[in-house]
C-alpha positions in Angstrom: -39.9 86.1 -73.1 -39.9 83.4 -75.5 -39.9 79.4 -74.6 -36.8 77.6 -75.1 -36.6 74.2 -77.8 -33.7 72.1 -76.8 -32.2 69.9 -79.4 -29.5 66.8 -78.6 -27.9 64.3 -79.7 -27.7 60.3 -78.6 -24.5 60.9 -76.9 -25.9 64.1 -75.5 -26.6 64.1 -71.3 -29.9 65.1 -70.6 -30.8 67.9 -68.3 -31.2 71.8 -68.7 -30.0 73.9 -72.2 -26.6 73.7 -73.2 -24.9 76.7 -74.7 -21.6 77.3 -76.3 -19.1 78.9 -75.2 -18.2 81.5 -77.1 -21.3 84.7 -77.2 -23.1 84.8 -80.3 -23.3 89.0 -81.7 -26.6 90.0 -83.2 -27.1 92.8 -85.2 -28.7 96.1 -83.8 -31.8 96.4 -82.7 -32.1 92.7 -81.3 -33.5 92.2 -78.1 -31.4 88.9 -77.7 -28.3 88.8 -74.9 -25.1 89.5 -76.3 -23.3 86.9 -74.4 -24.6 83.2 -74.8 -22.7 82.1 -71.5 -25.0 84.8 -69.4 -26.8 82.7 -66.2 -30.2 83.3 -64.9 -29.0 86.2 -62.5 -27.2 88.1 -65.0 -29.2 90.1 -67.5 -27.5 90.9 -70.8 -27.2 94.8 -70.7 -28.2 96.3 -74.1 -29.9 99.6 -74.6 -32.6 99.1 -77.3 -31.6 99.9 -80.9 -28.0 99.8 -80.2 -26.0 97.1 -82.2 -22.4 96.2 -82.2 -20.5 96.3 -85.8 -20.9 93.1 -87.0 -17.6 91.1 -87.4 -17.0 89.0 -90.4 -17.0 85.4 -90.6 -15.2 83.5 -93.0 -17.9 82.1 -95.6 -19.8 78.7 -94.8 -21.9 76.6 -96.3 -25.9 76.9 -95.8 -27.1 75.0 -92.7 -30.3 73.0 -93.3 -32.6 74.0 -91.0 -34.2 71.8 -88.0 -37.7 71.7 -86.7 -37.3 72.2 -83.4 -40.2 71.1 -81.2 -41.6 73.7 -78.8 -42.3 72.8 -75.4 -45.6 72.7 -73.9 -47.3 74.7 -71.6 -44.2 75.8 -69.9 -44.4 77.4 -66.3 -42.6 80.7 -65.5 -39.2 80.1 -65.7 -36.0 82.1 -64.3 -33.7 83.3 -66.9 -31.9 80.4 -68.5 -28.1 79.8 -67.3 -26.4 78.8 -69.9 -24.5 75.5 -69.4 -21.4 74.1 -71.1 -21.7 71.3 -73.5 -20.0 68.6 -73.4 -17.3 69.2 -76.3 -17.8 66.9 -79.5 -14.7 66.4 -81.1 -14.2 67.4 -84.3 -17.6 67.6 -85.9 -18.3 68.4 -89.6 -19.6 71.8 -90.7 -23.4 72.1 -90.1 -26.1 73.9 -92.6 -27.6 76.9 -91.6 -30.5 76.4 -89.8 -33.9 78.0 -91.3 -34.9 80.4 -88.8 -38.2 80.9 -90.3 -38.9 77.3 -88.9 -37.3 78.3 -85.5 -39.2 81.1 -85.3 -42.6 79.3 -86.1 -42.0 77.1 -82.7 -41.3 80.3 -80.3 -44.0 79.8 -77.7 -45.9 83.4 -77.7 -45.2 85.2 -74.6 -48.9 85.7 -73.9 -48.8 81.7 -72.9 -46.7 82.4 -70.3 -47.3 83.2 -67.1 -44.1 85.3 -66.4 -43.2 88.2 -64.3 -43.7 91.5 -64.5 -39.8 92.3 -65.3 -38.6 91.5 -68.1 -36.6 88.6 -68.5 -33.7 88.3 -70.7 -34.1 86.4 -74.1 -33.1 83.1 -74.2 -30.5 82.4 -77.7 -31.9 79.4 -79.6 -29.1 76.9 -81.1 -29.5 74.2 -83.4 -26.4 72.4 -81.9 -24.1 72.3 -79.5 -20.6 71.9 -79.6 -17.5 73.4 -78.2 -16.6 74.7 -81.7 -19.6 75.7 -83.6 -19.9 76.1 -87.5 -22.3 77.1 -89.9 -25.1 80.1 -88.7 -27.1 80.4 -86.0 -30.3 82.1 -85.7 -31.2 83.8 -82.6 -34.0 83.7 -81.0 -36.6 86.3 -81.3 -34.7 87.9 -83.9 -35.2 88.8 -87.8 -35.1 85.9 -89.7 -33.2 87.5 -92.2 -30.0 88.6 -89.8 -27.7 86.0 -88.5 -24.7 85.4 -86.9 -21.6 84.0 -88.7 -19.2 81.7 -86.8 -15.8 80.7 -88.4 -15.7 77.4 -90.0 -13.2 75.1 -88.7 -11.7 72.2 -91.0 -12.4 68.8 -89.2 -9.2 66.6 -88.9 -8.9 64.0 -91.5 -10.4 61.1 -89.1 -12.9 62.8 -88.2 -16.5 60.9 -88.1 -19.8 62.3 -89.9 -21.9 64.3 -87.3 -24.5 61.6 -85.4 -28.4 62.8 -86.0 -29.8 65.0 -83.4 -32.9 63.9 -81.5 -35.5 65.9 -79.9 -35.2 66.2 -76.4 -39.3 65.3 -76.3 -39.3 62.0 -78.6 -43.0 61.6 -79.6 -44.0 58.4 -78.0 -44.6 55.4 -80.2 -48.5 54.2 -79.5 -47.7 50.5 -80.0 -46.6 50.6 -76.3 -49.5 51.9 -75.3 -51.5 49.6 -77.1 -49.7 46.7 -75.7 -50.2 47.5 -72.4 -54.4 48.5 -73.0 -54.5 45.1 -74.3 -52.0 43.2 -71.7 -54.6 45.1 -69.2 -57.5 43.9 -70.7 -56.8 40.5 -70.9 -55.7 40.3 -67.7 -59.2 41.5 -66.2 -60.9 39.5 -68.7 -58.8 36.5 -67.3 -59.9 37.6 -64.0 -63.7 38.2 -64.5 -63.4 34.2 -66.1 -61.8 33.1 -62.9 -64.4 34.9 -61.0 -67.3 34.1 -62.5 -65.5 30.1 -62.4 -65.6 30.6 -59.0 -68.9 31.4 -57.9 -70.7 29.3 -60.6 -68.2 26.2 -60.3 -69.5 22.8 -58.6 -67.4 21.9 -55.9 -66.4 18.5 -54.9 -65.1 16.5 -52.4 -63.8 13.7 -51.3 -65.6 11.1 -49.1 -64.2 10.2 -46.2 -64.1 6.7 -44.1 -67.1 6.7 -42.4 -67.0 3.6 -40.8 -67.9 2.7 -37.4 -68.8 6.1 -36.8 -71.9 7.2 -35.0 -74.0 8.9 -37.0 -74.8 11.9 -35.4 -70.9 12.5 -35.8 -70.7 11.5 -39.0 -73.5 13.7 -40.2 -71.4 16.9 -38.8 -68.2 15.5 -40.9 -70.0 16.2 -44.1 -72.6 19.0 -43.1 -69.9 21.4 -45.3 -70.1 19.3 -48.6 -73.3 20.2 -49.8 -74.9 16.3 -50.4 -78.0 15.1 -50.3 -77.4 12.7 -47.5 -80.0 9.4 -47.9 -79.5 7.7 -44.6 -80.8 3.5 -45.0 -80.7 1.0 -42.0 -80.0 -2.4 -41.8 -78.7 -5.1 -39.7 -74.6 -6.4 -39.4 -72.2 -8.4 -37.7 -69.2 -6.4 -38.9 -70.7 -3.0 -37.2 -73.1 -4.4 -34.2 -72.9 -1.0 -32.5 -76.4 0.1 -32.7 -76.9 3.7 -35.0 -73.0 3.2 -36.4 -72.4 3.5 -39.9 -71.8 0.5 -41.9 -71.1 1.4 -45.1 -71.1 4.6 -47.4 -72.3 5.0 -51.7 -70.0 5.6 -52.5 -67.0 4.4 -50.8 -64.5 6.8 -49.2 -61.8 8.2 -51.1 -64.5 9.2 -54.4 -64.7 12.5 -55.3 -68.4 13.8 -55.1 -69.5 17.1 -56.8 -72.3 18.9 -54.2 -75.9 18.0 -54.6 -75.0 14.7 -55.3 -76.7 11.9 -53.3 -74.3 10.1 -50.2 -76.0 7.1 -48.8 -75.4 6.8 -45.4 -75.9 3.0 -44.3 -76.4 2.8 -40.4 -76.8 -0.4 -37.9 -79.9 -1.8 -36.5 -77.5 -3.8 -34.2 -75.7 -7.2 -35.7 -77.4 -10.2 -37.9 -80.5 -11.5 -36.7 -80.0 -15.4 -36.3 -82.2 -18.6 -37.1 -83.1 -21.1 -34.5 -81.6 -24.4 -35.8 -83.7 -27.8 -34.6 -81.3 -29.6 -32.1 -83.3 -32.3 -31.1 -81.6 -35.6 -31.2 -78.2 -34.2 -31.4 -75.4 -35.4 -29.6 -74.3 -33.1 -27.1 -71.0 -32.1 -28.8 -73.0 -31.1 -32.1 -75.5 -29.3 -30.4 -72.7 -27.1 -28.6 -71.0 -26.5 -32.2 -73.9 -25.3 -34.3 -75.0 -22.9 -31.5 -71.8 -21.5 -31.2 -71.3 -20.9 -35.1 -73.9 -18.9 -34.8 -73.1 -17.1 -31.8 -75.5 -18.3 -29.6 -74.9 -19.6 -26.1 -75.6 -23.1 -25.1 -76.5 -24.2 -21.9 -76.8 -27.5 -20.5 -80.0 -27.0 -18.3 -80.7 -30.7 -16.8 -79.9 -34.3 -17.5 -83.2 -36.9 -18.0 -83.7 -40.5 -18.4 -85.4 -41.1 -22.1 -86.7 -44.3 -23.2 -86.4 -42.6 -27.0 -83.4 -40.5 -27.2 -79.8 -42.3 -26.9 -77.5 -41.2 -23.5 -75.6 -37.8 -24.3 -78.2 -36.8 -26.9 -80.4 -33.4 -26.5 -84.1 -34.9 -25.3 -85.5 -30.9 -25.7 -84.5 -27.0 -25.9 -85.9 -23.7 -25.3 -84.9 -20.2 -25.0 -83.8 -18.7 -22.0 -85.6 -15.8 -21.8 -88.6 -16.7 -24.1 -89.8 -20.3 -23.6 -92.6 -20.1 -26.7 -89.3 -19.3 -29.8 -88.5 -22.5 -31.6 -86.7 -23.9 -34.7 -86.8 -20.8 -37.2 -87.4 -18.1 -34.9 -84.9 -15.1 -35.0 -82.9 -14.2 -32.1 -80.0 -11.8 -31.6 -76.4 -13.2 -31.3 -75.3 -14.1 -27.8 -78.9 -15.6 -27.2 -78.9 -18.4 -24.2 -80.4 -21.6 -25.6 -81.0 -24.2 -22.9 -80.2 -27.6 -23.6 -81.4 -31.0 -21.7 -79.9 -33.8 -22.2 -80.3 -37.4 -22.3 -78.9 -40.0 -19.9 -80.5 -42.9 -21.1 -83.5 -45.0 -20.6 -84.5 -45.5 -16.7 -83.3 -48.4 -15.2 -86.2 -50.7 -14.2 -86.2 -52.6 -11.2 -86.4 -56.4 -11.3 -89.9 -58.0 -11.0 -90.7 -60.6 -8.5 -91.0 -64.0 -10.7 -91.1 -66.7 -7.8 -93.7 -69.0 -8.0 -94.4 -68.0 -11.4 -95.1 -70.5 -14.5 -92.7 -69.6 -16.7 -94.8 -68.1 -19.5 -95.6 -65.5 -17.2 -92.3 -64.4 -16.0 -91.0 -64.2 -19.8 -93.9 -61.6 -19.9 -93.5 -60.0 -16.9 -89.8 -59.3 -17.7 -90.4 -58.1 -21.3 -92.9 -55.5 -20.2 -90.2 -53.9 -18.9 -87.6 -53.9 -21.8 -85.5 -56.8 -19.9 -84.4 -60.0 -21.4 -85.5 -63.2 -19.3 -83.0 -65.9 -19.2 -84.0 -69.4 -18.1 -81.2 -71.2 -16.0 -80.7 -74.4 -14.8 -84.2 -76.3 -13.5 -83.9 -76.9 -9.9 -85.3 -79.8 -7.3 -87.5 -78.1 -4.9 -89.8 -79.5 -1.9 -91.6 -76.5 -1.7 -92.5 -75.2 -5.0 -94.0 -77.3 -7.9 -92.6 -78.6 -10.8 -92.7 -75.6 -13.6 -92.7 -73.0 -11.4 -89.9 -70.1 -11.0 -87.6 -71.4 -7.9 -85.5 -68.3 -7.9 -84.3 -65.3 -10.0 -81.1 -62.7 -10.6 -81.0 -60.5 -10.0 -83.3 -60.1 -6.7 -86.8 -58.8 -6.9 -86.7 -54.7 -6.8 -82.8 -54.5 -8.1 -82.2 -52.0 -10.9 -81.9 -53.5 -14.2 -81.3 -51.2 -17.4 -83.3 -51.3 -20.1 -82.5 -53.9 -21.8 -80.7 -56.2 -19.1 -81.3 -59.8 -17.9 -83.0 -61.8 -15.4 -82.4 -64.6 -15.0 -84.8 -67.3 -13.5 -84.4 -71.2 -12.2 -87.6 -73.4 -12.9 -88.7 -75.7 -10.1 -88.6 -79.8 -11.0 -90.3 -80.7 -8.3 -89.5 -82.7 -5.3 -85.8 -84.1 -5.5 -87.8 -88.2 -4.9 -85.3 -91.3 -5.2 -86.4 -95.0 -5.1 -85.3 -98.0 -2.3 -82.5 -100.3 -3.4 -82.5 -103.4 -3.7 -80.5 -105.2 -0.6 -81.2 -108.5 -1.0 -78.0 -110.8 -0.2 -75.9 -107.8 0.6 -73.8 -108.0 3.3 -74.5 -104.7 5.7 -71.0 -102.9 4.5 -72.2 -103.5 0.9 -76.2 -102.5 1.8 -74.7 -99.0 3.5 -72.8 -98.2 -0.1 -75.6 -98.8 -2.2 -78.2 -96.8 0.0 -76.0 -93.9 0.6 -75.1 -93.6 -3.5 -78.9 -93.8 -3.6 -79.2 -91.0 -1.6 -80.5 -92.1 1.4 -79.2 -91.9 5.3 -79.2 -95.1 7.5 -80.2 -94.1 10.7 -80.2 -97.5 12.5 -79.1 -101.1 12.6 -80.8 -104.2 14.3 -78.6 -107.3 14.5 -75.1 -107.3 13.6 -73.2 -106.1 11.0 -71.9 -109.9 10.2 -75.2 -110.8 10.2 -77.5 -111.4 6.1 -79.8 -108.6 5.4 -83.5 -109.4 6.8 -85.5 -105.6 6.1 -85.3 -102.3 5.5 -87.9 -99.6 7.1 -88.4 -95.7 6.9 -90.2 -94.1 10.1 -90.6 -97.2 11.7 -92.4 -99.0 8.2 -91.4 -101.5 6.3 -90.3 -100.8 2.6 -89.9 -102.6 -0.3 -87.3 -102.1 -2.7 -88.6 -99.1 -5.7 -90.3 -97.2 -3.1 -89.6 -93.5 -3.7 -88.4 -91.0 -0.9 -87.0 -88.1 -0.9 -83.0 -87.8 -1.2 -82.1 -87.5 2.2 -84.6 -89.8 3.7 -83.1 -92.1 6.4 -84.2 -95.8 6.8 -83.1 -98.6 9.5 -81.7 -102.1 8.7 -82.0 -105.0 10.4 -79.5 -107.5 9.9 -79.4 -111.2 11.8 
């Protein structure tokens, strides 16, 4: 059995051998089927070396033969069924076909695995039509005997036969070569991207850190891959103790891995500076502590004899005594304060009795003012000395108050009138302006003046006594 080559053409369907309708006769002694339209199951019965008397065709043209191309390394087939071609209408007269060249691409039978009847020979056709011109080799046959068909004339618009393509078109390589190369730069593209992605640096990007602790902030970036530099220092915008202030740099930055991150966490807020208060009011003292955040506390109120009322006389820590001006304390530090009330008052010195040289002393020992008033008479206390003072021995007095003091004249002494000629209403007036008291009166009080006497004495006009003193007249 010999290998079938199947020619088409474009408008050809694709599918199994197509075979015209009309049997093809060979001459005797062929081995080829008598009837072209025989299927699989139906043998072509021939005896060998018989032949049929060959009809005759009208005379045609010679057919250019067609390389057929054999198929390859066909399996064991079932005798070919010959199938009906779709009719082409009105096709020009074809050249013969060379059957040397169809012959050349029979696939030897030794090729083929077959079985062991013998199957019936397949007819080879160059073309395919419903009415066939031109010669037709069969298959397997001489060369040099052929079959004849009639010629038909085509009708006058009939269009040239189209060219008839092998059923196996060789493939074109540049396909192939596209794709090997599509391929290849595809894994070379991917071996890039690989080897990108294990060699790259990564980054990323730093988050807001702030106020965290940094234990916790520490496990936020453990995955980046930085070299984390951790630095300590004190602030009043992050107090918390061990919470991060601040981040190199800042969050929102892209940073690659291995790159350094500088962690900057609390010691606890500012450390703050002692100011000297000393001889501040009250009110200024309480400001500049509280500017700084530190507490003031009014401890106790003192007299001072140097530091004005409402003015800080000392300070101290509360909890450490020995810290002053300079020293560094943590915010929210008590700071005592005492203040001043004043000087002390001083209490009045006794100045009765005194000259009046040493009561101006006296009193200005004490930071009082002495103030001399008005000297008085006095029967008890010599002239010069201090009659009396205000206020009263052992009374309060603030520093820099008064006392004043009265300085004694001396007995309050006032002389005897002169009564002569005086009648006794006229001698009472002028003794009583004078300062004395009549205590008695011998005679009558129509009587002319005689004497005058004090205690029962006799005394003569310009005799002193003192105011008050009474005398007795004696009028006859």
């Amino acid at each position: 059995a010999t290998s079938q080559a199947q020619l088409r053409r474009p408008s050809d369907p694709t599918g199994g051998l197509a075979r015209p309708d009309e049997s093809i006769d060979t001459e005797p002694g062929s081995t080829e089927p008598a009837d072209a339209e025989s299927t699989a199951g139906d043998p072509v019965d021939s005896e060998p070396g018989a032949a049929e008397p060959e009809r005759e065709l009208a005379p045609t043209e010679p057919v250019d033969t067609v390389d057929v191309e054999p198929e390859r390394d066909l399996a064991p087939t079932e005798p070919a069924v010959s199938v009906d071609a779709e009719p082409e209408p009105d096709l020009a007269p074809t050249e013969a076909v060379d059957a040397a060249e169809t012959e050349s691409d029979v696939v030897p039978t030794e090729r083929l695995d077959t079985p062991s009847s013998p199957a019936p020979p397949l007819v080879i056709l160059s073309d395919v039509a419903d009415n066939p011109t031109g010669a037709v080799e069969a298959g397997g046959g001489s060369p040099t005997q052929t079959a004849v068909m009639p010629a038909t004339a085509p009708p006058p618009d009939a269009t040239p036969p189209g060219i008839l393509y092998d059923a196996e078109r060789e493939s074109r390589p540049w396909g192939k070569y596209f794709l090997i190369t599509l391929v290849a730069l595809v894994g070379v593209a991917l071996l890039g991207y690989a080897g990108w992605f294990l060699l790259r640096t990564e980054s990323f990007e730093v988050p807001d850190l702030t106020g965290v602790d940094e234990a916790v902030a520490r496990n936020e970036i453990a995955g980046n891959n930085w070299d984390v530099v951790t630095e300590r220092e004190r602030s009043d915008e992050v107090p918390e103790l061990n919470h991060v202030v601040r981040t190199a740099p800042v969050a929102g930055v892209m940073l690659d891995e291995g790159e350094t991150f500088v962690l900057v966490v609390s010691d606890g807020p500012e450390l703050r500076t002692l100011p000297e208060l000393e001889g501040l009011t009250l009110a200024d003292a309480e400001a500049t502590l509280t500017e700084l955040r530190l507490v003031p506390q009014q401890a106790s109120v003192e007299y001072s004899e140097t530091v004005p009322d409402g003015s800080i006389i000392s300070w101290e820590v509360q909890d450490d005594a020995s810290l002053g001006a300079g020293a560094r304390v943590l915010p929210e530090t008590v700071i005592e304060l005492t203040v001043s009330q004043g000087p002390e008052p001083r209490p009045a010195p006794t100045l009765a009795g005194l000259p009046i040289d040493e009561a101006t002393t006296e009193v200005e020992g004490l930071q009082l003012e002495l103030v001399r008033g008005e000297d008085v008479f006095s029967n008890d206390v010599a002239e010069g000395l201090v009659v009396s003072q205000e206020p009263a021995p052992g009374t309060p007095v603030e520093r820099g108050g008064t006392v004043t003091v009265q300085v004694s004249k001396g007995p309050d002494l006032v002389p005897i009138p002169d009564l002569d000629g005086l009648s006794f209403s006229e001698a009472e007036s002028v003794l009583t302006e004078a300062g004395f008291v009549i205590d008695g009166l011998l005679g009558t009080t129509d009587g002319t003046f005689v004497s005058i006497s004090v205690d029962g004495e006799e005394v003569a006009a310009g005799d002193t006594f003192l105011r008050g003193t009474g005398v007795d007249l004696v009028f006859l």
